[in-house]
Predicted model as a PDB file, atoms N, CA, C, CB and O in Angstrom, pLDDT in the B-factor column:
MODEL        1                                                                  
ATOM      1  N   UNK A   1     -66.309  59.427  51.534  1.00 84.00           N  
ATOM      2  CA  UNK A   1     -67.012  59.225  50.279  1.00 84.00           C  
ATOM      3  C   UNK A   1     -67.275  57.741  50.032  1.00 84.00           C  
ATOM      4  CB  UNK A   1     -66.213  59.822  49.122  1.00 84.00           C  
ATOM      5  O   UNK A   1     -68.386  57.422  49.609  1.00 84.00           O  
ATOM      6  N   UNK A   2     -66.287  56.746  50.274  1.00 88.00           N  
ATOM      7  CA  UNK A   2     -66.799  55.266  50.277  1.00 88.00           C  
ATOM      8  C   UNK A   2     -68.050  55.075  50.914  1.00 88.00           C  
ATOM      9  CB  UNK A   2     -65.864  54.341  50.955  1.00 88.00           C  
ATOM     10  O   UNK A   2     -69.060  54.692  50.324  1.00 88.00           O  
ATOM     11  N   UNK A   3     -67.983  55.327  52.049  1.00 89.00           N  
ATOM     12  CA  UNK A   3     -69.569  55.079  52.557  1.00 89.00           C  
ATOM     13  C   UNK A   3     -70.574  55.396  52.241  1.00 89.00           C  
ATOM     14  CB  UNK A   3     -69.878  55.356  53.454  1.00 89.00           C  
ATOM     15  O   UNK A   3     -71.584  54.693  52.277  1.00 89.00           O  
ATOM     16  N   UNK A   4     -70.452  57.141  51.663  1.00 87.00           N  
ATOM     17  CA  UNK A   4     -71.594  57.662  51.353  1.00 87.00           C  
ATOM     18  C   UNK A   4     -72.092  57.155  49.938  1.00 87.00           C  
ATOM     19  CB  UNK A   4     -71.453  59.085  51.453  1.00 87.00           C  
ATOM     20  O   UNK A   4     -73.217  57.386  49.494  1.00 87.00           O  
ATOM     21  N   UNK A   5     -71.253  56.542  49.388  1.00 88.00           N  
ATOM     22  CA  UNK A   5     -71.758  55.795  48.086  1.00 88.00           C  
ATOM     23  C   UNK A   5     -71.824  54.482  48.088  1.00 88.00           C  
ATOM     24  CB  UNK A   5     -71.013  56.029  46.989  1.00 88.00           C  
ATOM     25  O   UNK A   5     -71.645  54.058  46.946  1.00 88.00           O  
ATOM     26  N   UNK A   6     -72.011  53.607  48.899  1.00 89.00           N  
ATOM     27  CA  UNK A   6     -72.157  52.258  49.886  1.00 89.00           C  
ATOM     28  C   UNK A   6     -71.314  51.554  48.593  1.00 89.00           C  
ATOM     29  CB  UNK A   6     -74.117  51.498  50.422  1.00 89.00           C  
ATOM     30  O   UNK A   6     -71.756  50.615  47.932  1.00 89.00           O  
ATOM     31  N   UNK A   7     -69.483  52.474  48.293  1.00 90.00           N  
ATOM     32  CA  UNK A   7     -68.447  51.650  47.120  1.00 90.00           C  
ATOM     33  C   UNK A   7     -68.357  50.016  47.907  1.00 90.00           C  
ATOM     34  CB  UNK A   7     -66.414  52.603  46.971  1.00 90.00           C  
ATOM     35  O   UNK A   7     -68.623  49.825  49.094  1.00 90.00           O  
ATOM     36  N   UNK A   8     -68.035  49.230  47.184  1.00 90.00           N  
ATOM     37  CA  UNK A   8     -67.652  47.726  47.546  1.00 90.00           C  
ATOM     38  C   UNK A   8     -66.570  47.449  47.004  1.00 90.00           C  
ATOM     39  CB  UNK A   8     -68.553  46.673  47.158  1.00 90.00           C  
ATOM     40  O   UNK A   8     -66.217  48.275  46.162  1.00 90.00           O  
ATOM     41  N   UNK A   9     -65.523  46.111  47.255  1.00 93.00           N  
ATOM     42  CA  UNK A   9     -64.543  45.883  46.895  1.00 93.00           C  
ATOM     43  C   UNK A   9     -64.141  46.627  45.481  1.00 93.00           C  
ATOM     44  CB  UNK A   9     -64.548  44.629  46.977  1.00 93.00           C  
ATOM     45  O   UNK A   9     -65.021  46.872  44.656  1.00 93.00           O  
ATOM     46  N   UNK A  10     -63.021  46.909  45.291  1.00 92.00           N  
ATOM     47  CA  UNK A  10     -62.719  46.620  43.604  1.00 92.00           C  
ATOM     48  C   UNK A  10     -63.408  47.855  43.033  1.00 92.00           C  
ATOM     49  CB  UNK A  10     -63.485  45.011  42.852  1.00 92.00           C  
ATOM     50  O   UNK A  10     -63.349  48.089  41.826  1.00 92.00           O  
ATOM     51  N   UNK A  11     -64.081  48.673  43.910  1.00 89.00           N  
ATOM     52  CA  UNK A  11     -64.649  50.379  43.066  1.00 89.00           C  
ATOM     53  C   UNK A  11     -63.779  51.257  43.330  1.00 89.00           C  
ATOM     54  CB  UNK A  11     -66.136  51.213  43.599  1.00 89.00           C  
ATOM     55  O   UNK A  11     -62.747  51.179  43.997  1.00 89.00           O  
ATOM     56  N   UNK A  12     -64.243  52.100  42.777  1.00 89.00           N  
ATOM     57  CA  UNK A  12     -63.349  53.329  43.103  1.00 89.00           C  
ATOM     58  C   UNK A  12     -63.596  54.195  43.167  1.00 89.00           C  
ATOM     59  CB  UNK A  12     -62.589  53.640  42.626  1.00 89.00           C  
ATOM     60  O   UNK A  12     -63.354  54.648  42.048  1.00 89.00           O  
ATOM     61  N   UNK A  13     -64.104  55.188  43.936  1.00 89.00           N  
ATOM     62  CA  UNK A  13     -64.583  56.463  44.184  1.00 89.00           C  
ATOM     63  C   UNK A  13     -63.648  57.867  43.564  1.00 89.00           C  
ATOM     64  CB  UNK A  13     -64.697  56.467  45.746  1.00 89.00           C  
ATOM     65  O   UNK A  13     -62.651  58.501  43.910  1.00 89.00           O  
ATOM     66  N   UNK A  14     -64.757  57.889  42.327  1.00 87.00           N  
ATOM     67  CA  UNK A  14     -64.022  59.818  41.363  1.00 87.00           C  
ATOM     68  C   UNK A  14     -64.828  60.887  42.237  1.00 87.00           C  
ATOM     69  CB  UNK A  14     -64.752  60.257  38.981  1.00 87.00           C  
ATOM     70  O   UNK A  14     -66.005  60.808  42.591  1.00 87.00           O  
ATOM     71  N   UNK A  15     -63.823  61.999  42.522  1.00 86.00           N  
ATOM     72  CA  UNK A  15     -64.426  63.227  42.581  1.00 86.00           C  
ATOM     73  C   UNK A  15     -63.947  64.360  41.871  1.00 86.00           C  
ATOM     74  CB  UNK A  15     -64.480  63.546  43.738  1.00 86.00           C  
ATOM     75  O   UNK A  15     -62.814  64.659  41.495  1.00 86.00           O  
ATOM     76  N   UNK A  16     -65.059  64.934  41.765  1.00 84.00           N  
ATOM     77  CA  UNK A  16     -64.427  66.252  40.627  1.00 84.00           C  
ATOM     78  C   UNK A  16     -65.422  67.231  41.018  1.00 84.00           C  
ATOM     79  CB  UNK A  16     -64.479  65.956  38.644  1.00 84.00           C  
ATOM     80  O   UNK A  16     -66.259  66.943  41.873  1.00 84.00           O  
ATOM     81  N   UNK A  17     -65.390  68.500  40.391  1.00 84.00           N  
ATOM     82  CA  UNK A  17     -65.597  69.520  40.246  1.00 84.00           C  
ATOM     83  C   UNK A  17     -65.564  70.375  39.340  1.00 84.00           C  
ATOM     84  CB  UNK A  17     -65.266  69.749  40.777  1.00 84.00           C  
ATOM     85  O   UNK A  17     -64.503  70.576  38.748  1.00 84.00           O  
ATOM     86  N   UNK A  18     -67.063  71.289  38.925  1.00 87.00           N  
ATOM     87  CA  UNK A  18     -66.507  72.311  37.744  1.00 87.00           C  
ATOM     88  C   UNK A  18     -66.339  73.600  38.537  1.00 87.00           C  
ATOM     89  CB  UNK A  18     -67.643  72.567  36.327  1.00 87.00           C  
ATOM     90  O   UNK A  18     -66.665  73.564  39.724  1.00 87.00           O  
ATOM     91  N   UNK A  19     -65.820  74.852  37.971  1.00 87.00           N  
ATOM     92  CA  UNK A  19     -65.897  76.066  38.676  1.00 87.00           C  
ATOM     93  C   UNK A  19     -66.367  76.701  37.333  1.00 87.00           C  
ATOM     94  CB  UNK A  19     -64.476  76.664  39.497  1.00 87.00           C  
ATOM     95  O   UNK A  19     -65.962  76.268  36.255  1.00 87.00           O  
ATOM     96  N   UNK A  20     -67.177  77.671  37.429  1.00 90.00           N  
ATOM     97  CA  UNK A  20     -67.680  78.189  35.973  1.00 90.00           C  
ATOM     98  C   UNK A  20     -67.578  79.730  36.113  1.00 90.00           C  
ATOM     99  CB  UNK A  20     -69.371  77.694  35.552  1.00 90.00           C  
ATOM    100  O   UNK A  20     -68.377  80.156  36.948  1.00 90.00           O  
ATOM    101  N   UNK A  21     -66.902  80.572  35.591  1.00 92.00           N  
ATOM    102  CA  UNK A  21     -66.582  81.864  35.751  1.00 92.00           C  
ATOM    103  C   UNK A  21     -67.964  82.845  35.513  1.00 92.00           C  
ATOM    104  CB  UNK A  21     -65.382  82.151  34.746  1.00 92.00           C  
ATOM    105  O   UNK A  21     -67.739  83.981  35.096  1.00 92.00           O  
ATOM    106  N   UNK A  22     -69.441  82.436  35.771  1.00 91.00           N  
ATOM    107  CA  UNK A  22     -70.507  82.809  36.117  1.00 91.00           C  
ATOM    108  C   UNK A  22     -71.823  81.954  35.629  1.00 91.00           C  
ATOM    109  CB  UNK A  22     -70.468  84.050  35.760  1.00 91.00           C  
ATOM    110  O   UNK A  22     -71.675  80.990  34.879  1.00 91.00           O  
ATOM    111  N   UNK A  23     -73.299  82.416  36.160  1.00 89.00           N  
ATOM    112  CA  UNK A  23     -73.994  81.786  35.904  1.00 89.00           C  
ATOM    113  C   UNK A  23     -74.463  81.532  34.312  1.00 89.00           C  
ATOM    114  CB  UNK A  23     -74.682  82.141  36.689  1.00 89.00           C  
ATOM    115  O   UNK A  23     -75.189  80.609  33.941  1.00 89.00           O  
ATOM    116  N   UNK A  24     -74.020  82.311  33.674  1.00 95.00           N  
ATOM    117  CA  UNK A  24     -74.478  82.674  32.178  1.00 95.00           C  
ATOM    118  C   UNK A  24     -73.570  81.753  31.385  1.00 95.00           C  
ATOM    119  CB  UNK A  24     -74.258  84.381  31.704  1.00 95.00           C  
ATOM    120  O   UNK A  24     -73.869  81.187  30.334  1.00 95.00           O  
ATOM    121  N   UNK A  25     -72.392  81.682  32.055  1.00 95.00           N  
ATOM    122  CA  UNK A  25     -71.180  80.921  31.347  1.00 95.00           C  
ATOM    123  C   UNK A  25     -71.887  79.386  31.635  1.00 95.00           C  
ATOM    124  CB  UNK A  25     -69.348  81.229  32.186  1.00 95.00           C  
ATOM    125  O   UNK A  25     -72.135  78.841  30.559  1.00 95.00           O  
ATOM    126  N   UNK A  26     -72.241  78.625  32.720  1.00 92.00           N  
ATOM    127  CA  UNK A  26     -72.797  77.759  33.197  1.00 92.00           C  
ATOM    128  C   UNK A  26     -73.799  77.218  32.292  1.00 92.00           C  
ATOM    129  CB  UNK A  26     -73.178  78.132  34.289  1.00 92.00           C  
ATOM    130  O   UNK A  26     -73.786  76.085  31.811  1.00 92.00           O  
ATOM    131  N   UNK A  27     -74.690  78.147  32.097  1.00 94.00           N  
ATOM    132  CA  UNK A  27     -75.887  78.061  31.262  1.00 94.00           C  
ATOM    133  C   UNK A  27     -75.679  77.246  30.322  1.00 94.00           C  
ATOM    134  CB  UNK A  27     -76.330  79.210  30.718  1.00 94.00           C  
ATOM    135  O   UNK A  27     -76.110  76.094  30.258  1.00 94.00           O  
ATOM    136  N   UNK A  28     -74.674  78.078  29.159  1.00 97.00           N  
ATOM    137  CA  UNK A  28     -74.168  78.435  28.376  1.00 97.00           C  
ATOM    138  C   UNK A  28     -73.921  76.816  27.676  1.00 97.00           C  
ATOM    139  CB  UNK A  28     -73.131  79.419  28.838  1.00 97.00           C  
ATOM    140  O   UNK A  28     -74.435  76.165  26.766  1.00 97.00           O  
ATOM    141  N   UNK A  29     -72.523  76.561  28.961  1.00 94.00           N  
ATOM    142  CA  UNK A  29     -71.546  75.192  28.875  1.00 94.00           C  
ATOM    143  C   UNK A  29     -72.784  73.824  28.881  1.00 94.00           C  
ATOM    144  CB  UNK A  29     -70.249  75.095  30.590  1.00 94.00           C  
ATOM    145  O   UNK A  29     -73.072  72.893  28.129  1.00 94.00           O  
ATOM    146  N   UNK A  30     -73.188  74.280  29.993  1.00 92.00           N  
ATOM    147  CA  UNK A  30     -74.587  73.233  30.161  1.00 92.00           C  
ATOM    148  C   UNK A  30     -75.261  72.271  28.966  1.00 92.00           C  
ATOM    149  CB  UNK A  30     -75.840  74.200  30.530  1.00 92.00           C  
ATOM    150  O   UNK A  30     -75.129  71.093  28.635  1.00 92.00           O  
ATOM    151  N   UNK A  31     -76.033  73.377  28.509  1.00 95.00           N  
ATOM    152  CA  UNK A  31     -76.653  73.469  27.472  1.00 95.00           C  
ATOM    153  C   UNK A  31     -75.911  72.442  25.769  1.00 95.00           C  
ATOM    154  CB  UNK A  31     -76.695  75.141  27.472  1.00 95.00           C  
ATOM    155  O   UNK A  31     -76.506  71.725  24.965  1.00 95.00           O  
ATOM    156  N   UNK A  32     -74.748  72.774  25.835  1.00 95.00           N  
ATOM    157  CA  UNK A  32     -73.916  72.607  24.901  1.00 95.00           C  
ATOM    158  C   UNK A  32     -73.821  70.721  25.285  1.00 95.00           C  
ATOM    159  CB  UNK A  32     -72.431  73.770  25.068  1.00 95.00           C  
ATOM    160  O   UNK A  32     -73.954  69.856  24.419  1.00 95.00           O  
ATOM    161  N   UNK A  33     -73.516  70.395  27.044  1.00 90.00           N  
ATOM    162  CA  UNK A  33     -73.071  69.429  27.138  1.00 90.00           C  
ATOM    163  C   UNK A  33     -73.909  68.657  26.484  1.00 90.00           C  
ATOM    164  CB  UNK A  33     -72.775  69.175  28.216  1.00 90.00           C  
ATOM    165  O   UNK A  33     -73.584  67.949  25.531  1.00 90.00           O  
ATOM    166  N   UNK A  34     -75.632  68.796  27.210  1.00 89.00           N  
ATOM    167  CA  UNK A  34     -76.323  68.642  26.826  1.00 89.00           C  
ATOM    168  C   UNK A  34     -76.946  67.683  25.584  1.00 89.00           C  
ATOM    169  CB  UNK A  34     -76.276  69.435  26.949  1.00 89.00           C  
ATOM    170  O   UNK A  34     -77.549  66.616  25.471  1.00 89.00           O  
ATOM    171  N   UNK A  35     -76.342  68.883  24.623  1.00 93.00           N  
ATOM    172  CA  UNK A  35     -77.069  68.611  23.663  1.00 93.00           C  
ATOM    173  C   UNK A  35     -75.566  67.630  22.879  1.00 93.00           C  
ATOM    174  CB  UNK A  35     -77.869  70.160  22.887  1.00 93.00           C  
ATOM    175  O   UNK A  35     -75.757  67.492  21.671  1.00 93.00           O  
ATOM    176  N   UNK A  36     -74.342  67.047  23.320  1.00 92.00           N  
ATOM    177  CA  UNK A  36     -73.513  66.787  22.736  1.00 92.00           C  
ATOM    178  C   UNK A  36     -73.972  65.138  22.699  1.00 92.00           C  
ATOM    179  CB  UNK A  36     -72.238  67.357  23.291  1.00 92.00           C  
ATOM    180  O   UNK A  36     -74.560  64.681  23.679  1.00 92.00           O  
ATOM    181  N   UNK A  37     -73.770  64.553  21.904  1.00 87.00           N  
ATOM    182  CA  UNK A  37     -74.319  63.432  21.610  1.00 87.00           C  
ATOM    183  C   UNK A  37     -73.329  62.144  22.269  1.00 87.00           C  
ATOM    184  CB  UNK A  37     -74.515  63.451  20.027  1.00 87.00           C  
ATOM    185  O   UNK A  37     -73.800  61.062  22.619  1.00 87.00           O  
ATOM    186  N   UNK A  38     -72.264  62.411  22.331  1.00 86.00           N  
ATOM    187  CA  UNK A  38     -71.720  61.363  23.349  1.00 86.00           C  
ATOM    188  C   UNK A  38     -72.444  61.381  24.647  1.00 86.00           C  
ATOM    189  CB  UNK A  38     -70.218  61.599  23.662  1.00 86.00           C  
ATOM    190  O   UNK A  38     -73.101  60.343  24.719  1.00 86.00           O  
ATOM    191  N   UNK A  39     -72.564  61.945  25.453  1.00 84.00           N  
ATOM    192  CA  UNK A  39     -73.463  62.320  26.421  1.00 84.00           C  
ATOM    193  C   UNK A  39     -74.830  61.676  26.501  1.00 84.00           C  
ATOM    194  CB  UNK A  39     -73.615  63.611  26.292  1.00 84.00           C  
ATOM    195  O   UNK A  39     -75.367  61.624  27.608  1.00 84.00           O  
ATOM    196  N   UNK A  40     -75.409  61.210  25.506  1.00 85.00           N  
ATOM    197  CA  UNK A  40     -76.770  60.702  25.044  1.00 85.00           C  
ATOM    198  C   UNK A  40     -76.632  58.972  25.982  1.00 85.00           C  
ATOM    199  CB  UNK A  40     -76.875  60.643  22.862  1.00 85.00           C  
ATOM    200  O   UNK A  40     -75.634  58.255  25.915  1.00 85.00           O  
ATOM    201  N   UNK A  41     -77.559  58.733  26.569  1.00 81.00           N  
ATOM    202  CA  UNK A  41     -77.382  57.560  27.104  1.00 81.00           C  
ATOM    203  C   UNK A  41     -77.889  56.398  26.329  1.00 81.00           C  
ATOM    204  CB  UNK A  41     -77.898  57.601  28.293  1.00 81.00           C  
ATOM    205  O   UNK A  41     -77.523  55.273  26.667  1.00 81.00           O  
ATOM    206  N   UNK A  42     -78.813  56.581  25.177  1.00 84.00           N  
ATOM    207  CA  UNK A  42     -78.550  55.813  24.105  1.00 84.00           C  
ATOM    208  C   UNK A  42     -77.751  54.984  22.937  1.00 84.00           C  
ATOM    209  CB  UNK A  42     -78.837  56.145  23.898  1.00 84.00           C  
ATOM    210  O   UNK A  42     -78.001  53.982  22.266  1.00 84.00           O  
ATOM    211  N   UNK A  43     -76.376  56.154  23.061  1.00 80.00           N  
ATOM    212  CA  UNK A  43     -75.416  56.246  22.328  1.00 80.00           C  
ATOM    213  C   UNK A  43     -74.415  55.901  23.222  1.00 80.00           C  
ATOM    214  CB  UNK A  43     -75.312  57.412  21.675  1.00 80.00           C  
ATOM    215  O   UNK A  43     -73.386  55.801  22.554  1.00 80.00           O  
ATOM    216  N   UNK A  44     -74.156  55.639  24.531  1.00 81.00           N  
ATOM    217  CA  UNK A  44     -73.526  56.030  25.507  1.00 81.00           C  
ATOM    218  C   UNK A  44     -73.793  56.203  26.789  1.00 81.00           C  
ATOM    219  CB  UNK A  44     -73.218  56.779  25.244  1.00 81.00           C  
ATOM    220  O   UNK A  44     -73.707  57.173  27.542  1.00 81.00           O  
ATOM    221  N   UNK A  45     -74.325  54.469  26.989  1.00 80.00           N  
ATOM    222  CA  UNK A  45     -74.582  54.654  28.521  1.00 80.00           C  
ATOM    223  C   UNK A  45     -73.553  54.659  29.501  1.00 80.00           C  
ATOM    224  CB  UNK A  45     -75.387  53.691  28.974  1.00 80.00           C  
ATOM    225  O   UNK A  45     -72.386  54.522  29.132  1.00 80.00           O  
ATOM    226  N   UNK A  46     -73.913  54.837  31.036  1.00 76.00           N  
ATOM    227  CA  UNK A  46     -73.165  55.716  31.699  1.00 76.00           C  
ATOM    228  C   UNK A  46     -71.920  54.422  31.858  1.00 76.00           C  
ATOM    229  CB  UNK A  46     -73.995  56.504  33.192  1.00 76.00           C  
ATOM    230  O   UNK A  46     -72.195  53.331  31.357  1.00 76.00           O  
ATOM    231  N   UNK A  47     -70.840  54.567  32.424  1.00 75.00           N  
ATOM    232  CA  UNK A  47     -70.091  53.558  33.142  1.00 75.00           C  
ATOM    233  C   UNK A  47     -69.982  53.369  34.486  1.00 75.00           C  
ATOM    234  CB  UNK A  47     -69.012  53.629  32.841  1.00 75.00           C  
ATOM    235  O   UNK A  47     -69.045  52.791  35.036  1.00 75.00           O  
ATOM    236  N   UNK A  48     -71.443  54.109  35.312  1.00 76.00           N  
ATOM    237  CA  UNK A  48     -70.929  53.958  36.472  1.00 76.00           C  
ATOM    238  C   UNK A  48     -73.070  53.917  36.593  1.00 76.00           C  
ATOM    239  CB  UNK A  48     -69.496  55.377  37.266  1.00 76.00           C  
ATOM    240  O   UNK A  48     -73.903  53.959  35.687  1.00 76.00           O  
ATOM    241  N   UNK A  49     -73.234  53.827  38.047  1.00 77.00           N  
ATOM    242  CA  UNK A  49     -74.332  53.429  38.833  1.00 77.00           C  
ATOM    243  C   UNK A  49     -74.871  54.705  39.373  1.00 77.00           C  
ATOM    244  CB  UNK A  49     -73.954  52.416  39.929  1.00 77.00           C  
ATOM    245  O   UNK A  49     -74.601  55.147  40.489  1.00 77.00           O  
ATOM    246  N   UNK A  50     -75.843  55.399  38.288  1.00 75.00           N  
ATOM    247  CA  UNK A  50     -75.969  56.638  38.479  1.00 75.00           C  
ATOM    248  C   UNK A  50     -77.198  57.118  39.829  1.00 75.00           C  
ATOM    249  CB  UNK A  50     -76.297  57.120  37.006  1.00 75.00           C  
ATOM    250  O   UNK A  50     -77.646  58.232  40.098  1.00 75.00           O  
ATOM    251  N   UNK A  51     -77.507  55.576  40.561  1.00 81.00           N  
ATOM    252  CA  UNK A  51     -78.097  56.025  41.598  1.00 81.00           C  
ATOM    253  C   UNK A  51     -77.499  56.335  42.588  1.00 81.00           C  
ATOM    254  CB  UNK A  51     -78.827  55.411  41.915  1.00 81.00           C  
ATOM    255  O   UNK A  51     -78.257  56.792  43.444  1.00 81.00           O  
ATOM    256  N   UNK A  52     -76.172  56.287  42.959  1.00 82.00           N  
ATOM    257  CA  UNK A  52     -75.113  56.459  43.558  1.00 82.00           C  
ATOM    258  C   UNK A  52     -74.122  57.999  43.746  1.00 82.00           C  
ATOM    259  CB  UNK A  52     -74.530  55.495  42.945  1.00 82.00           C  
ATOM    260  O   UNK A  52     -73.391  58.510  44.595  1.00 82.00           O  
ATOM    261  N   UNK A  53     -74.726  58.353  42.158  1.00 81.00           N  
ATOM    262  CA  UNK A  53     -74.158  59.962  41.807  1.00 81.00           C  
ATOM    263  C   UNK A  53     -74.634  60.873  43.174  1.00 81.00           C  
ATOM    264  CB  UNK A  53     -75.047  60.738  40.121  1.00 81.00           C  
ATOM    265  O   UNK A  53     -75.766  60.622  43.585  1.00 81.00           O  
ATOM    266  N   UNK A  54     -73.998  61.719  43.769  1.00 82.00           N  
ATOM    267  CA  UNK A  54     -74.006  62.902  44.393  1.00 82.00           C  
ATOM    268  C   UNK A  54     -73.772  64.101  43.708  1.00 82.00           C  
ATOM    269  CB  UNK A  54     -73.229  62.845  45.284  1.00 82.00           C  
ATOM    270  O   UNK A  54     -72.900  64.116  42.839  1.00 82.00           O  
ATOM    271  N   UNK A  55     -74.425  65.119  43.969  1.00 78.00           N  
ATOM    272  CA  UNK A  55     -74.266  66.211  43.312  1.00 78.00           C  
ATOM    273  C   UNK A  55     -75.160  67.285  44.059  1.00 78.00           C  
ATOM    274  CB  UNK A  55     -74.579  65.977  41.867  1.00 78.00           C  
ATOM    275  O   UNK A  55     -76.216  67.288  44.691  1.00 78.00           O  
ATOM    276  N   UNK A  56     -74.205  68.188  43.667  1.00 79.00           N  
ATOM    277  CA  UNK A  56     -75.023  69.810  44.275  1.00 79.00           C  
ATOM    278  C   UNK A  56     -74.443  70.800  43.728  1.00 79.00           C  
ATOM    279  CB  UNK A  56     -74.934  70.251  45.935  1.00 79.00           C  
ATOM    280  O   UNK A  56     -73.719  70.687  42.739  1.00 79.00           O  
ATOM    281  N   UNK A  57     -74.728  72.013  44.384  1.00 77.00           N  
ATOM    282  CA  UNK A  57     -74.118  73.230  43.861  1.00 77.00           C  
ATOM    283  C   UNK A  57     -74.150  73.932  44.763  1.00 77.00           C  
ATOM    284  CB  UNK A  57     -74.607  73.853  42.804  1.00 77.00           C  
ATOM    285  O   UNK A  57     -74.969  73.484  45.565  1.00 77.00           O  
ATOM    286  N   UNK A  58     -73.490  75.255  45.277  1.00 76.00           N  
ATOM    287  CA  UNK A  58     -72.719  75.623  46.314  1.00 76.00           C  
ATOM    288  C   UNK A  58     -72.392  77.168  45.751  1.00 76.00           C  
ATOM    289  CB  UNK A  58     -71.404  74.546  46.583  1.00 76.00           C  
ATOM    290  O   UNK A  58     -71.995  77.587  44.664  1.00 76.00           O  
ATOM    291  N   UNK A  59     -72.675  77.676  46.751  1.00 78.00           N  
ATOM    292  CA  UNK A  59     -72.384  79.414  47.003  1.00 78.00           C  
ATOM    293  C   UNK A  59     -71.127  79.809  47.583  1.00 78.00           C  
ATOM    294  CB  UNK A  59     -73.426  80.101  48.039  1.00 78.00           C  
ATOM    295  O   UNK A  59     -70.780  79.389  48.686  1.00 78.00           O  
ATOM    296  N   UNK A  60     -70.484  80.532  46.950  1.00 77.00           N  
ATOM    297  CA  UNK A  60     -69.098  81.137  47.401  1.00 77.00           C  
ATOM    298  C   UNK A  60     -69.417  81.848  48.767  1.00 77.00           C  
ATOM    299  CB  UNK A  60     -68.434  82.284  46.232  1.00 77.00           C  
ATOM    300  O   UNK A  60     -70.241  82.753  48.637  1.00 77.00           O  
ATOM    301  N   UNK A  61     -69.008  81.674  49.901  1.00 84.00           N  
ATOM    302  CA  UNK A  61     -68.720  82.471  51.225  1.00 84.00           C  
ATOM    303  C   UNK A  61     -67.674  83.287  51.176  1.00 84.00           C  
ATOM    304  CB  UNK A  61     -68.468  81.666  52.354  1.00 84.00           C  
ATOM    305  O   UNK A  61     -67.929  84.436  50.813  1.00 84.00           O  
ATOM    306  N   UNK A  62     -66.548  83.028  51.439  1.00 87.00           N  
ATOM    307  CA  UNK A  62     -65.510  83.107  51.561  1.00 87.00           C  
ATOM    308  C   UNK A  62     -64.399  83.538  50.129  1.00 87.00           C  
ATOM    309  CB  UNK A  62     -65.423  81.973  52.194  1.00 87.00           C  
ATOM    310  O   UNK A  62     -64.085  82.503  49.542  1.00 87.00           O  
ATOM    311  N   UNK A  63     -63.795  84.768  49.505  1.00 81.00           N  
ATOM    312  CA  UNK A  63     -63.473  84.439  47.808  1.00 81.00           C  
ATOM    313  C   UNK A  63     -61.978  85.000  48.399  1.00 81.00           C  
ATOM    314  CB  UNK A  63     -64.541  85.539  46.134  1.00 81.00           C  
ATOM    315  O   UNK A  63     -61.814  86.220  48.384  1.00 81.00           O  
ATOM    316  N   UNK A  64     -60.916  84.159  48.903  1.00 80.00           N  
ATOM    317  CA  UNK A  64     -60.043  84.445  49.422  1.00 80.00           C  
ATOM    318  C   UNK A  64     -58.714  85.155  48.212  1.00 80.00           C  
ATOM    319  CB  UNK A  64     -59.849  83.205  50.231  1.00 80.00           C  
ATOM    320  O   UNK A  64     -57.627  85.539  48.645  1.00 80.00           O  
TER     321      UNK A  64                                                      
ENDMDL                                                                          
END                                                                             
């Protein structure tokens, strides 16, 4: 992950994850974050270098 986010001295690479108990719930949470006003980058810009952000979403294979 350092590399893939070309981190430099003194950064620090977060990873996280949500799991959302379906797509509707997702929606749902989304939506809410959304519209929550801390979240607003006016009110609250980011603390980190959001050209750098990675992100995706991912299909269960495997539900052991």
């Amino acid at each position: 992950f350092q590399r893939a986010v070309k981190a430099e001295s003194g950064e620090t690479v977060v990873f996280s994850w949500i799991t959302w108990p379906s797509r509707q719930a997702r929606d749902a949470g989304m939506k809410k974050i959304m519209a929550d006003p801390r979240v607003q980058p006016d009110a609250n810009p980011m603390s980190f270098d959001g050209k750098r952000l990675i992100y995706g979403g991912f299909d269960v294979l495997i539900d052991a």
